[in-house]
DOVO-877453 format. One line per 2 residues: number of its first residue (from 1); their letters; for each residue z, y negated, x of C-alpha. Coordinates in steps of 0.2 Angstrom, whole numbers, m for minus. Layout:
<atoms>
NUM) a) Z:Y:X ~ ...
</atoms>
This chain:
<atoms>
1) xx) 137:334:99 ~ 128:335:117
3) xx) 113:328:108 ~ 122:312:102
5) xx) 130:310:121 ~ 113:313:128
7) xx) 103:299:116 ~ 118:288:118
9) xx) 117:289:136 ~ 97:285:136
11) xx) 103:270:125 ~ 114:265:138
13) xx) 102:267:153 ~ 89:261:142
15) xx) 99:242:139 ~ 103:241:158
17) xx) 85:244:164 ~ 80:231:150
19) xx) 95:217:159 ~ 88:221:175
21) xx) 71:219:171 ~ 77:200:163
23) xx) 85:196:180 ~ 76:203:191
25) xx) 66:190:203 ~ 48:191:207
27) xx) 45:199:225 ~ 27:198:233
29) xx) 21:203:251 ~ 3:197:255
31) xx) 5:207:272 ~ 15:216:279
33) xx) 27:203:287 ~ 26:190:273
35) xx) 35:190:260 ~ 38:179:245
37) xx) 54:178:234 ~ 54:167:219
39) xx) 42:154:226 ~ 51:154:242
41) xx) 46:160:258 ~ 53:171:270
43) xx) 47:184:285 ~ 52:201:289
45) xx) 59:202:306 ~ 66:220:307
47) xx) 62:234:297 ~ 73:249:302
49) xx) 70:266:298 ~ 58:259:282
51) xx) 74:252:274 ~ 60:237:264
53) xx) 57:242:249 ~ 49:229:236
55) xx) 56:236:220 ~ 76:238:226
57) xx) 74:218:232 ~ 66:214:217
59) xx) 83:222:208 ~ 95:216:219
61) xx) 90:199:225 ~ 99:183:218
63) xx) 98:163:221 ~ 112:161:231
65) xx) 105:170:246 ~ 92:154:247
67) xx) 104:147:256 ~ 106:156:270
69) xx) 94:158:285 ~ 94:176:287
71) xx) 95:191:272 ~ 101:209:279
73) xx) 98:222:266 ~ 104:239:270
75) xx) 103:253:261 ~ 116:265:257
77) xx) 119:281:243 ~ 102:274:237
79) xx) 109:257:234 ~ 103:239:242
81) xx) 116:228:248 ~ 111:211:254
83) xx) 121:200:266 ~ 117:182:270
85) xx) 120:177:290 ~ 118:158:296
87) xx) 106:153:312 ~ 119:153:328
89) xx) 115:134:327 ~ 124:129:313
91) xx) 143:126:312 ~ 150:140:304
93) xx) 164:154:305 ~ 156:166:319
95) xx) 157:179:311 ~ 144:174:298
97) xx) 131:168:313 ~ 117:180:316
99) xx) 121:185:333 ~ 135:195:325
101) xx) 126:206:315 ~ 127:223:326
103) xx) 147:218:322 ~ 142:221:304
105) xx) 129:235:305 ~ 143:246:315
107) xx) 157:240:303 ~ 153:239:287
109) xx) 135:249:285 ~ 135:267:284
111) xx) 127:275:303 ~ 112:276:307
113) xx) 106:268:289 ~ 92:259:286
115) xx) 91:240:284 ~ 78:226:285
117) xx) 81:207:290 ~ 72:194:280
119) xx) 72:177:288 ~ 73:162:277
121) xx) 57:151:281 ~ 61:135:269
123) xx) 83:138:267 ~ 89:128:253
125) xx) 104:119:258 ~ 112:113:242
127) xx) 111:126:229 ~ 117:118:212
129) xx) 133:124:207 ~ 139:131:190
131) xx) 149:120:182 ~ 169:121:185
133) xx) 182:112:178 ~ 193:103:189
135) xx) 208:110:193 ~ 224:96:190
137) xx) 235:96:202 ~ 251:95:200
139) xx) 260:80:204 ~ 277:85:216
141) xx) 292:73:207 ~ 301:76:225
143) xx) 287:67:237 ~ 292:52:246
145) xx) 275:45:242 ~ 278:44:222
147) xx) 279:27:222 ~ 288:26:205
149) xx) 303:35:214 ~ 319:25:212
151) xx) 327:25:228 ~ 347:29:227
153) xx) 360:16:237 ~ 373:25:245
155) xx) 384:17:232 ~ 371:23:215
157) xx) 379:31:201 ~ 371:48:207
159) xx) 384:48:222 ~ 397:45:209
161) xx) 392:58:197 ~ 390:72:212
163) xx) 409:67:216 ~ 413:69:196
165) xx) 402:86:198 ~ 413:93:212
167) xx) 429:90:205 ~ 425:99:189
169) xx) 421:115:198 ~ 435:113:210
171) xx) 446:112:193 ~ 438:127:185
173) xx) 439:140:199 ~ 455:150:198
175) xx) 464:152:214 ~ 466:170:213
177) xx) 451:178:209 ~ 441:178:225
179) xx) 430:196:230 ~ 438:197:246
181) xx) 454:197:253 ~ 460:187:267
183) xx) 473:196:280 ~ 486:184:290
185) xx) 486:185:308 ~ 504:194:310
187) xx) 513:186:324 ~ 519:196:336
189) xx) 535:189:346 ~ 536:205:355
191) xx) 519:200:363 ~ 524:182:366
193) xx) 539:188:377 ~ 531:198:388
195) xx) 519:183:391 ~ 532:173:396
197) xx) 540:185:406 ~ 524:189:417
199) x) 526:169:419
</atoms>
């Protein structure tokens, strides 16, 4: 039984080092700053604590950093984790700007792990898309910018049947049956006299 689990398990490990092989991206550093990803260039900035290694980039790296200016890779229970940041220039939310990145190192990353920052020599501003369908959008039957609303006169049959609407449920509520109970003031003439005495 344990030898079916165990060659199981080696299929299984087996399949997933096989997919990541497929996808992963070709990595090559020509010195020890440089480094080229996919054709694309980019230059190590910071490597704290030896957190570059080739082989976990070559894993983890996908497309849609291109993008960004600057890649932070920190390592953490021997896993790679890549974050993209934005040059302080561009208009975006602060906290994806590169000047926040102790904010993210001291919140998000482990202490005192190791990371490395790549910056992005040749950023690729539009990365293509995958195909999406468009979303319809629902049209609200109640905006006054429908332009096929009729509008209602005050004297419309619509006024004429919220009348005839009313009536029916005034007509079919029976008098009696209410869930609370309504107490009459009692009128006291004793205290009526004595105001008119202190007059």
């Amino acid at each position: 039984m344990n030898e079916k689990r165990r060659e199981k398990m080696e299929e299984q490990l087996a399949k997933k080092a096989k997919a990541i092989e497929e996808y992963a991206s070709t990595v090559v550093t020509p010195n020890d700053t440089d480094v080229i990803i996919d054709g694309c260039k980019y230059q190590l900035v910071e490597n704290y604590h030896e957190g570059f290694q080739v082989d976990k980039l070559r894993e983890r790296f996908s497309p849609i950093l291109t993008k960004f200016d600057y890649i932070v890779g920190d390592m953490g229970y021997d896993q790679l984790r890549l974050r993209g940041f934005y040059d302080d220039k561009r208009k975006v939310q602060p906290v994806q700007k590169i000047s926040h990145l102790q904010d993210y190192l001291y919140e998000y990353c482990n202490f005192g792990c190791a990371y490395f920052i790549l910056k992005n020599c040749e950023v690729h501003d539009s990365f293509p898309a995958p195909a999406t369908r468009k979303k319809k959008r629902r049209k609200n039957s109640r905006s006054r910018t429908n332009p096929n609303r009729k509008r209602l006169d005050k004297n419309s049959n619509y006024n004429n049947r919220k009348s005839k609407i009313q009536t029916v449920k005034s007509k079919n509520r029976r008098q009696g049956s209410r869930h609370f109970v309504i107490r009459k003031k009692k009128n006291n003439t004793n205290s009526k006299r004595r105001d008119q005495n202190v007059k």
